[in-house]
C-alpha positions as CSV (number, residue, x, y, z in Angstrom):
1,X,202.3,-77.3,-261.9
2,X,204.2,-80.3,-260.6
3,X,203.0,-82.8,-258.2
4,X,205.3,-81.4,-255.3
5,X,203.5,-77.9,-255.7
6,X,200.2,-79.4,-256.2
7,X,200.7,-81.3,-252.9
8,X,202.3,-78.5,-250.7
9,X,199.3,-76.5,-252.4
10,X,196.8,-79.2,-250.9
11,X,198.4,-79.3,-247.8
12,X,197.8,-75.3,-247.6
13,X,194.7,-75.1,-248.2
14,X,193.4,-78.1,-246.3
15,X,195.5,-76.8,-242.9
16,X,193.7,-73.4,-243.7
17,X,190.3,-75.1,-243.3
18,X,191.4,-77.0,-240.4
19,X,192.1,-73.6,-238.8
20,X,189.0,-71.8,-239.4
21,X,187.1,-75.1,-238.5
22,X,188.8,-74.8,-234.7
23,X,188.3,-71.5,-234.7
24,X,184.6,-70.8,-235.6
25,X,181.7,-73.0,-234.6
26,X,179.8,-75.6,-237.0
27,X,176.9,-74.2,-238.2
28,X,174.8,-76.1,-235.8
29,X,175.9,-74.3,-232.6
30,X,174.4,-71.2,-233.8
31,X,171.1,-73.3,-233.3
32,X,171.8,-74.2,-230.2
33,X,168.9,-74.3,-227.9
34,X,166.5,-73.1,-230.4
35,X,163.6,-75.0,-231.5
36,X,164.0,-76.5,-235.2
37,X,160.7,-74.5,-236.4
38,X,162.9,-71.3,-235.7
39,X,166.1,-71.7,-237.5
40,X,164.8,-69.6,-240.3
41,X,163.9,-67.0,-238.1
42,X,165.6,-63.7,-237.4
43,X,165.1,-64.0,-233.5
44,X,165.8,-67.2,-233.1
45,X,165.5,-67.4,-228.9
46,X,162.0,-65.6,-229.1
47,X,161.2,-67.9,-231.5
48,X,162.1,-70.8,-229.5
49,X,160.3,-69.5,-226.6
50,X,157.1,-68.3,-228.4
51,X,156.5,-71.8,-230.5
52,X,156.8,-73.5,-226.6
53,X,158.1,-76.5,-227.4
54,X,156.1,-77.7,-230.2
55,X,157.2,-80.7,-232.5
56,X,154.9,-80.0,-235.8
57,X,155.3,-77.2,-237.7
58,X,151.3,-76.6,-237.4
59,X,151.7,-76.7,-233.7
60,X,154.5,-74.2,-233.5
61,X,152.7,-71.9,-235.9
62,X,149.7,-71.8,-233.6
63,X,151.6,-71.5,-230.8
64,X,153.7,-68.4,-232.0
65,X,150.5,-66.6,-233.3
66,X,148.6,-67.0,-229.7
67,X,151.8,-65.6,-228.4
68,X,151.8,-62.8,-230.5
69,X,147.8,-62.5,-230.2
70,X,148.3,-62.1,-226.6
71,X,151.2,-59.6,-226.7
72,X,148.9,-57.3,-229.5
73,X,146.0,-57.6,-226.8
74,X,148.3,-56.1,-224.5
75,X,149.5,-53.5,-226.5
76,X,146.1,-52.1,-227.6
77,X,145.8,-51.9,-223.4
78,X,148.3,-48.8,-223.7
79,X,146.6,-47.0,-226.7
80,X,145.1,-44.4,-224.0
81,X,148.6,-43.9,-222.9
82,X,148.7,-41.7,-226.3
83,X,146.5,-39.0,-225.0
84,X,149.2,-37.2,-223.1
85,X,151.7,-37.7,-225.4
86,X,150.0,-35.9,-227.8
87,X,147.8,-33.1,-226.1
88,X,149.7,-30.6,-227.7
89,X,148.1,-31.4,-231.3
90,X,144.8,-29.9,-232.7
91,X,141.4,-31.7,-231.0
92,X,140.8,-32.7,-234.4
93,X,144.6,-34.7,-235.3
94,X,144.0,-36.1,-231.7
95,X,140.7,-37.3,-232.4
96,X,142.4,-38.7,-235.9
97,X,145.5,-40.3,-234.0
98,X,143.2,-42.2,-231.0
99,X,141.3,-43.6,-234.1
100,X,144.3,-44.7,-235.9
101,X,145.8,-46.8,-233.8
102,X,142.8,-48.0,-232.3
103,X,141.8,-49.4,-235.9
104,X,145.5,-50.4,-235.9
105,X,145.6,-53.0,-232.9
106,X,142.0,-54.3,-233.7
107,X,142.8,-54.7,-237.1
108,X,146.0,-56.6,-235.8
109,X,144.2,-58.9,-233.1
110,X,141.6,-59.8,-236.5
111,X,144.5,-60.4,-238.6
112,X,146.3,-63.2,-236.1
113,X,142.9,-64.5,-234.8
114,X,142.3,-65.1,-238.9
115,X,145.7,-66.5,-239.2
116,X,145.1,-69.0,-236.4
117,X,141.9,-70.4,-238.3
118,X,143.6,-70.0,-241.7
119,X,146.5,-72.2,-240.3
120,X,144.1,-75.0,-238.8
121,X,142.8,-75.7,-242.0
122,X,146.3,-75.5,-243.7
123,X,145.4,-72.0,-245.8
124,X,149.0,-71.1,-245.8
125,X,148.4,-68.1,-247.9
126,X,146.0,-66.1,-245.7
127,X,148.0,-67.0,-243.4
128,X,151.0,-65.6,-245.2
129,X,148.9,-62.2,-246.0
130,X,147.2,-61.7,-243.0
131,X,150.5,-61.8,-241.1
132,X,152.4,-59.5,-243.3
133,X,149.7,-57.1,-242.9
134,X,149.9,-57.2,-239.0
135,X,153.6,-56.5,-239.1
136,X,153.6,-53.1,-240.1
137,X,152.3,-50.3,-237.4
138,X,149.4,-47.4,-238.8
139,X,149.6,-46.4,-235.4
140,X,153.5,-45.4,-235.2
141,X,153.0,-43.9,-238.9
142,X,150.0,-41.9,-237.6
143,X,152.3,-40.4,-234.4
144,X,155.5,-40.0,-236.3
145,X,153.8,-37.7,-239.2
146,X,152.7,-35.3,-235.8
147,X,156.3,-35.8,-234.7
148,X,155.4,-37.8,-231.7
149,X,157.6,-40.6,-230.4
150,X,155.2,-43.6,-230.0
151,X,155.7,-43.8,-225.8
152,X,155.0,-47.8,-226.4
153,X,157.7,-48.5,-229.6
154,X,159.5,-51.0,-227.4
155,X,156.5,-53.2,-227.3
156,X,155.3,-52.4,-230.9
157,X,159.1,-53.3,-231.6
158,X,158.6,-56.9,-230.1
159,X,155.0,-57.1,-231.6
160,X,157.1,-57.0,-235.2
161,X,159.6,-59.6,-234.3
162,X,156.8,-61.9,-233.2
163,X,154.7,-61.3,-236.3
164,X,158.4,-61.8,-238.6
165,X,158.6,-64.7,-236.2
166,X,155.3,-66.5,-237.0
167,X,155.9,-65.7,-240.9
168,X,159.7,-67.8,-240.6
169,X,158.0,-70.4,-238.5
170,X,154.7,-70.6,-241.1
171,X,157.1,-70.2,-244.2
172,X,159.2,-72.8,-243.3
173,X,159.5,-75.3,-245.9
């Protein structure tokens, strides 16, 4: 290849990255407005809002957990809510589904309170375990095998972004 293709070759290629670089943002405007303890995170704006402005990454963990430790208390709240939905079922998978999920949300409110206490004295592996365990739902497993729609999934659907929230924000090296 001759220096006159080599250069007309050059000049391709670097007007080709000039283009795409007008045309597409840097990589830091997709982290606009979110809070550096969330860029690793898969919802970024919740993140943001649930770590409240926090500038250590201890601080931000704690604050995303007490978010999410308030939201599971809410939650458990609609857990009665499931009666109606699923009066049609035998007093005894009733009985079986109530117990479930109340285990589930109690289990889930021991799991971040533990996670809180772990991350205070820097046990970044309980904190890592007990978090993963909280993310996944016994309660929506319990209704979906009875072929009930859990009448709450939005907020269980949140409650799971929070927890994968807190796990980006704990992870984060």
């Amino acid at each position: 290849m001759g220096p006159k293709k080599f250069s007309s070759l050059f000049v391709s290629a670097t007007a080709l990255l000039l283009l795409v670089a007008t045309h597409y943002p840097a990589a830091e405007a997709r982290f606009e407005g979110v809070n550096s303890w969330c860029r690793t995170a898969d919802y970024r704006l919740l993140c943001t809002s649930m770590v409240a402005g926090a500038a250590t990454q201890q601080d931000a963990s704690v604050n995303a957990m007490k978010t999410t430790l308030d939201l599971v208390r809410r939650v458990q709240t609609f857990v009665p809510r499931l009666k109606p939905a699923i009066s049609h079922l035998e007093p005894q998978s009733q009985e079986s589904i109530m117990e479930t999920c109340n285990e589930d949300f109690e289990g889930k409110i021991d799991d971040i309170e533990t996670s809180i206490k772990a991350m205070q004295s820097k046990d970044i592996g309980t904190v890592s375990t007990r978090l993963s365990a909280a993310y996944h739902s016994d309660c929506v497993d319990a209704l979906a095998e009875f072929g009930v729609d859990c009448p709450f999934s939005k907020f269980v659907q949140t409650l799971q972004r929070q927890v994968s929230n807190c796990l980006a924000v704990v992870q984060q090296n």
